[in-house]
C-alpha positions as CSV (number, residue, x, y, z in Angstrom):
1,X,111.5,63.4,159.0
2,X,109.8,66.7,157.4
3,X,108.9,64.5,154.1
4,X,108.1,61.5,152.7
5,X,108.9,60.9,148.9
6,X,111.1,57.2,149.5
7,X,111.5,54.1,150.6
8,X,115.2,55.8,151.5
9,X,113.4,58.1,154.2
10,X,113.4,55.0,156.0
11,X,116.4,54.9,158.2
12,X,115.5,52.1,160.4
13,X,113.0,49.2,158.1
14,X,112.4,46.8,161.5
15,X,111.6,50.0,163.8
16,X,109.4,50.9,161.6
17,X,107.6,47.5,160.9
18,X,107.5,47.0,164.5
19,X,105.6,50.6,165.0
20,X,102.9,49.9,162.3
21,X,102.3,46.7,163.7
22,X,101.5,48.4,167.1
23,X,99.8,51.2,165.0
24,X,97.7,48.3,163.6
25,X,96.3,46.4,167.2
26,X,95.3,49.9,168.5
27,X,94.0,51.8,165.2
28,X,92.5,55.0,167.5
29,X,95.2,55.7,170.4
30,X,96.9,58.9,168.8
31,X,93.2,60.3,168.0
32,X,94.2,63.8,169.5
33,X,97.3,63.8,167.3
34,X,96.4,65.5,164.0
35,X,93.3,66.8,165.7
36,X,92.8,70.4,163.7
37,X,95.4,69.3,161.4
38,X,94.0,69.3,157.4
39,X,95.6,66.5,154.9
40,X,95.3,67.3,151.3
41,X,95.3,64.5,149.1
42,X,95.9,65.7,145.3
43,X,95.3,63.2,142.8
44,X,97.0,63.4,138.8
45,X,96.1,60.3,138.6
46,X,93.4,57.7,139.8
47,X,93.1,55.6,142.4
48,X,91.4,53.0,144.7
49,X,93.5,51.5,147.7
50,X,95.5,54.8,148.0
51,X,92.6,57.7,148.1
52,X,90.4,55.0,150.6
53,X,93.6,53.9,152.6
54,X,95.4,57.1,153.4
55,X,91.7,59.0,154.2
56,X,91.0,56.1,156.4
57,X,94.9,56.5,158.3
58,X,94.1,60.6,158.7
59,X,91.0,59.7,160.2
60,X,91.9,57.1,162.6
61,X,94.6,60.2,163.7
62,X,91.7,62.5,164.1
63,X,92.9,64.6,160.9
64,X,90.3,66.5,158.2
65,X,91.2,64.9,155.1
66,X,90.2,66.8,152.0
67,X,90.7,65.2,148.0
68,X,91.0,67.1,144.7
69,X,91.3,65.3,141.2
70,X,94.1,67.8,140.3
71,X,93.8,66.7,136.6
72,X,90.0,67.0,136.1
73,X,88.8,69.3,138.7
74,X,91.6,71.8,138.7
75,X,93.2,74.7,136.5
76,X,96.2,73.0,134.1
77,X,99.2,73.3,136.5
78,X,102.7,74.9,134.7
79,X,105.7,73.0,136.0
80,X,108.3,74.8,133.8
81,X,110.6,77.4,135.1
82,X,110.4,80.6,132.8
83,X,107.6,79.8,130.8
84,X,105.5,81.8,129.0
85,X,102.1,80.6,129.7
86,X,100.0,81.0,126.8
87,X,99.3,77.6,125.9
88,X,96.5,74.7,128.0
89,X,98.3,75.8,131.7
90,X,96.1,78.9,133.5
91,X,98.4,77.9,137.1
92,X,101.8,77.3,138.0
93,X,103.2,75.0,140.9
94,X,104.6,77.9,142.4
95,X,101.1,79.4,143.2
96,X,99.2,76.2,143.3
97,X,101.4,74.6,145.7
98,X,102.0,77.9,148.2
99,X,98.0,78.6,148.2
100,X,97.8,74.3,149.2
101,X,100.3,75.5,152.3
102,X,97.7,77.6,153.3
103,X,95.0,75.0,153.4
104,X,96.5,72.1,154.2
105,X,99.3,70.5,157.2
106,X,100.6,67.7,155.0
107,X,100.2,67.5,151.4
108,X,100.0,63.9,149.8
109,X,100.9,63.5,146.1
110,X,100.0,61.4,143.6
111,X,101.7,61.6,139.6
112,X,102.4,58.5,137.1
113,X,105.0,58.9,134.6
114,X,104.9,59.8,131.1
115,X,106.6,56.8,130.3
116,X,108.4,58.5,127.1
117,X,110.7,60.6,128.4
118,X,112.9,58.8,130.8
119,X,115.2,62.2,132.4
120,X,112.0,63.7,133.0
121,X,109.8,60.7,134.9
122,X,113.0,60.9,136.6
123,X,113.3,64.3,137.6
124,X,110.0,63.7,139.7
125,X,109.2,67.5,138.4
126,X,105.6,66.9,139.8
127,X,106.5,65.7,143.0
128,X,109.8,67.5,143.5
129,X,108.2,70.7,142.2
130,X,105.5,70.5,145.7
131,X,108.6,69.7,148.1
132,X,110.3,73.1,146.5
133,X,107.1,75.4,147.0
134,X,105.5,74.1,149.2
135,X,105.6,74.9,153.1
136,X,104.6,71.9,154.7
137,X,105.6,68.4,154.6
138,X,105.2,66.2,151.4
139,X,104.1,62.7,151.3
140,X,104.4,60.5,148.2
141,X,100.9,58.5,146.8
142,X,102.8,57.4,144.1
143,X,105.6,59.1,141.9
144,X,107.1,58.6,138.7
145,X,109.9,56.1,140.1
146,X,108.5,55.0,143.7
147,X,105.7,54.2,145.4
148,X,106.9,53.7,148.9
149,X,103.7,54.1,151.2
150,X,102.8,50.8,149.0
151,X,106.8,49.5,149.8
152,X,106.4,50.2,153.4
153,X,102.7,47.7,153.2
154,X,104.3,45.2,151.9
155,X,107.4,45.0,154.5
156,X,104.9,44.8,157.1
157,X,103.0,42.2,154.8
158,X,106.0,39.8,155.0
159,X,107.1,40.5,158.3
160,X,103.5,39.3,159.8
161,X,103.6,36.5,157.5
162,X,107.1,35.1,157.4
163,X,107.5,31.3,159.1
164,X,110.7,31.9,158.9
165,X,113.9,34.0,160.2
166,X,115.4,34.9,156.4
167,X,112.7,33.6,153.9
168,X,113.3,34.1,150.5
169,X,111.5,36.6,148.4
170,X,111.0,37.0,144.8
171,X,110.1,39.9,142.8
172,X,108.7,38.8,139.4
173,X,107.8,40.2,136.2
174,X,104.5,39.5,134.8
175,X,102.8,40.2,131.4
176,X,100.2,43.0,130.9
177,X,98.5,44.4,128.0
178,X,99.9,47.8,129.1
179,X,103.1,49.3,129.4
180,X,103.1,49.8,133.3
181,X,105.7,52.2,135.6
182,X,108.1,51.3,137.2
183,X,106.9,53.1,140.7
184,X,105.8,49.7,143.0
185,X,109.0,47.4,141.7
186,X,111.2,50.2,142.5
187,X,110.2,50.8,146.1
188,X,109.2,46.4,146.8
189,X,112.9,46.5,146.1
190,X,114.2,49.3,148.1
191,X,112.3,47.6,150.8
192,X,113.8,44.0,150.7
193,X,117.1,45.5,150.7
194,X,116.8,47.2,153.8
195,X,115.2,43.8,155.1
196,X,116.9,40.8,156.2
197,X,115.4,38.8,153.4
198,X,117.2,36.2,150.9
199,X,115.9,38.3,147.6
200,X,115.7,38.2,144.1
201,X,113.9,39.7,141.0
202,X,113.0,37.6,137.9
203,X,112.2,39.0,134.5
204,X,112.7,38.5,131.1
205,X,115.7,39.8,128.8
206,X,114.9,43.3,128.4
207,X,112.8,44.0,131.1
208,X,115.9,45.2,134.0
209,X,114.8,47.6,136.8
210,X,117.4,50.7,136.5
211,X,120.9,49.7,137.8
212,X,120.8,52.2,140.3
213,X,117.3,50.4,142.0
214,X,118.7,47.0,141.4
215,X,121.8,47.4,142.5
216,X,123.4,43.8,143.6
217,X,120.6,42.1,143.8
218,X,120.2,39.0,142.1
219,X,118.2,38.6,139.0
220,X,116.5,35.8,136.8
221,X,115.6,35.1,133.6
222,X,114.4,31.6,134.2
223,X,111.2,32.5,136.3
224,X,111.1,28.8,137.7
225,X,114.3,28.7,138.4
226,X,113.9,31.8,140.4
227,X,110.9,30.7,142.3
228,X,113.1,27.6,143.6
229,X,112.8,27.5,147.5
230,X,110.5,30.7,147.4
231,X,108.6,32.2,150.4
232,X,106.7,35.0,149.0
233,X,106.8,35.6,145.4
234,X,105.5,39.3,144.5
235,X,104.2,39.7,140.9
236,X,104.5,43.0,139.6
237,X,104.6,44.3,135.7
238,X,106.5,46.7,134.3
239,X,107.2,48.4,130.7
240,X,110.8,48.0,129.6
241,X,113.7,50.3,131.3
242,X,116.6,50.2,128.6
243,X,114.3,50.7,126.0
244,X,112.1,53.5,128.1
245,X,108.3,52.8,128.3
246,X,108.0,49.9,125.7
247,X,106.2,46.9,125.9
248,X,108.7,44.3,124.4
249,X,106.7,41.0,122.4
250,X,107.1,38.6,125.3
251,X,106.1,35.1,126.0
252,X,102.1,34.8,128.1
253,X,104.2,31.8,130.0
254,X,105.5,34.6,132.7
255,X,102.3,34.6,133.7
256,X,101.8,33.3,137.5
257,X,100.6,29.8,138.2
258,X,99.6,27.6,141.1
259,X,102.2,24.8,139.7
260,X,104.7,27.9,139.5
261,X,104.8,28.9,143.0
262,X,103.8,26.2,145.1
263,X,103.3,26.7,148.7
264,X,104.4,30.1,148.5
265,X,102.7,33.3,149.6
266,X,101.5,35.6,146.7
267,X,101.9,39.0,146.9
268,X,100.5,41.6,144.7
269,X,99.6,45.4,145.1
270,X,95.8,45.5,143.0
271,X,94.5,46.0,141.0
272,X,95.3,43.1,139.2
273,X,94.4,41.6,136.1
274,X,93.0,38.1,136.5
275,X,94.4,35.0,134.3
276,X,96.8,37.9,132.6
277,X,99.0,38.2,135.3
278,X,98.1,35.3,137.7
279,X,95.8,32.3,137.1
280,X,92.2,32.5,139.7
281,X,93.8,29.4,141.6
282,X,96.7,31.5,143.0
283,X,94.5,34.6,143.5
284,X,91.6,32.7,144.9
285,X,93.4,30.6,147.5
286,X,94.9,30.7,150.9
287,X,98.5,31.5,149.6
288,X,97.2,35.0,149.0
289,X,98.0,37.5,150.9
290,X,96.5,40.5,148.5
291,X,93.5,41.4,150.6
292,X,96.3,41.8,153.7
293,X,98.3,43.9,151.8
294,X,95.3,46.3,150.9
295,X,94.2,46.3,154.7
296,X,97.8,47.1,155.5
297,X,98.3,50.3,153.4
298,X,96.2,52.0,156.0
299,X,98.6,51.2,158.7
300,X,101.7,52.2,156.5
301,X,100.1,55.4,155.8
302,X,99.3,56.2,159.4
303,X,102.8,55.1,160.4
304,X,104.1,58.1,158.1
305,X,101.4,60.8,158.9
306,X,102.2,59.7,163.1
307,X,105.7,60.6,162.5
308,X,105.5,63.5,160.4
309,X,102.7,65.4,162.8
310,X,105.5,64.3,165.6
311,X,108.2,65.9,163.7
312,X,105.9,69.2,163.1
């Protein structure tokens, strides 16, 4: 595995869970690995549990991590091919990204979408554009469509807390009072189809992930209904798909509630907005498993950075 932009670089989900979970008793054992190897972390966009969690896997690998706040510290980066730069841009990726090689082993990536132009979030121009001029291995922080070093966290997140062989897992929608990406839905369900999970995704009319994520997975538009029988229900928003970025007039009763869920595990990947998207009594009690899932995106991201600095 050269790069990592996908939950579909996965080929083997349970080898992989199994690995973290070793990677997570014994933080320090491949120390020497990325000793005198450099991982630049470029930001677009901001960040909490990412930044903190990947600098914290590089370290425990013996790597240099180094951060740049591309879109405040750096010159405006030209993604176009052929254009004539003489409007905001002073640097284009194929420069920015070949003088990174130089400085950097691995380069990790981190770009939200537009959220109004749908073939372009898409096209992943940021992220593809790093993978094309770049000369070392590329490791997604986010993209416009996936987030999977937060997919990979919460695979191992279920598998450490399932009481069961097949539990059932529920993606649901949940109301904001922003239009949100699509990015962590995307790759949460790339991840429970590679599991053997029972799973399926509730939202309201209107509110479909892309076909093509979806696939034949089940979906809801009667959120209790959904939650029938539910192990882990995972609350995510997201702005509307079929009509690209918008925030439809729904209903606050999507909102996620103690009554709701039951004896469930919650699942969500923070930050989270509290009594908007979930009540306090589901956040503040044992049935959450959100401070977990923040420890465990150190482990995921070591996992990747191990196998990549094997592969290299």
């Amino acid at each position: 595995m050269k790069h990592y932009t996908s939950i579909n670089d996965i080929e083997n989900i349970n080898s992989w869970i199994d690995e973290a979970k070793e990677i997570k008793a014994n933080p320090l054992a491949n120390k020497e690995l990325g000793k005198n190897k450099t991982l630049g972390l470029l930001f677009f966009n901001s960040s909490l549990r990412t930044r903190l969690s990947t600098q914290k896997a590089a370290l425990n690998l013996g790597m240099d991590p180094i951060v740049m706040n591309v879109s405040g510290d750096a010159w405006g980066i030209e993604f176009g091919d052929g254009t004539v730069m003489n409007g905001n841009t002073a640097e284009h990726i194929k420069e920015a990204a070949a003088v990174v090689s130089q400085y950097c082993d691995i380069i990790a990536v981190r770009a939200f979408p537009s959220l109004t132009d749908k073939e372009k979030d898409e096209s992943e121009q940021i992220l593809n554009s790093f993978v094309e001029f770049a000369s070392v291995p590329i490791i997604s922080m986010e993209s416009a469509t996936g987030h999977p070093l937060q997919g990979l966290t919460d695979a191992i997140t279920i598998s450490e807390n399932a009481t069961k062989k097949k539990p059932k897992v529920v993606l649901s929608w949940a109301p904001h009072v922003k239009t949100l990406p699509h990015a962590v839905a995307n790759s949460f369900t790339q991840a429970m189809q590679k599991m053997d999970v029972e799973f399926v995704i509730a939202n309201p009319e209107g509110y479909n992930l892309s076909k093509e994520i979806s696939k034949d997975t089940p979906i809801y538009h009667n959120q209790e209904e959904a939650f029938k029988d539910a192990d882990f229900v995972y609350t995510k928003n997201w702005s509307s798909y079929e009509t690209y970025g918008q925030l439809l007039e729904v209903n606050e009763n999507w909102t996620i509630t103690k009554d709701k869920i039951g004896d469930a595990k919650f699942m969500h990947c923070l930050p989270v907005r509290r009594n908007v998207v979930v009540e306090d009594a589901v956040l503040d009690s044992d049935s959450s498993l959100v401070i977990k899932q923040a420890n465990n995106r150190t482990y995921a991201a070591q996992l990747v950075l191990k196998k990549i600095l094997e592969n290299n």
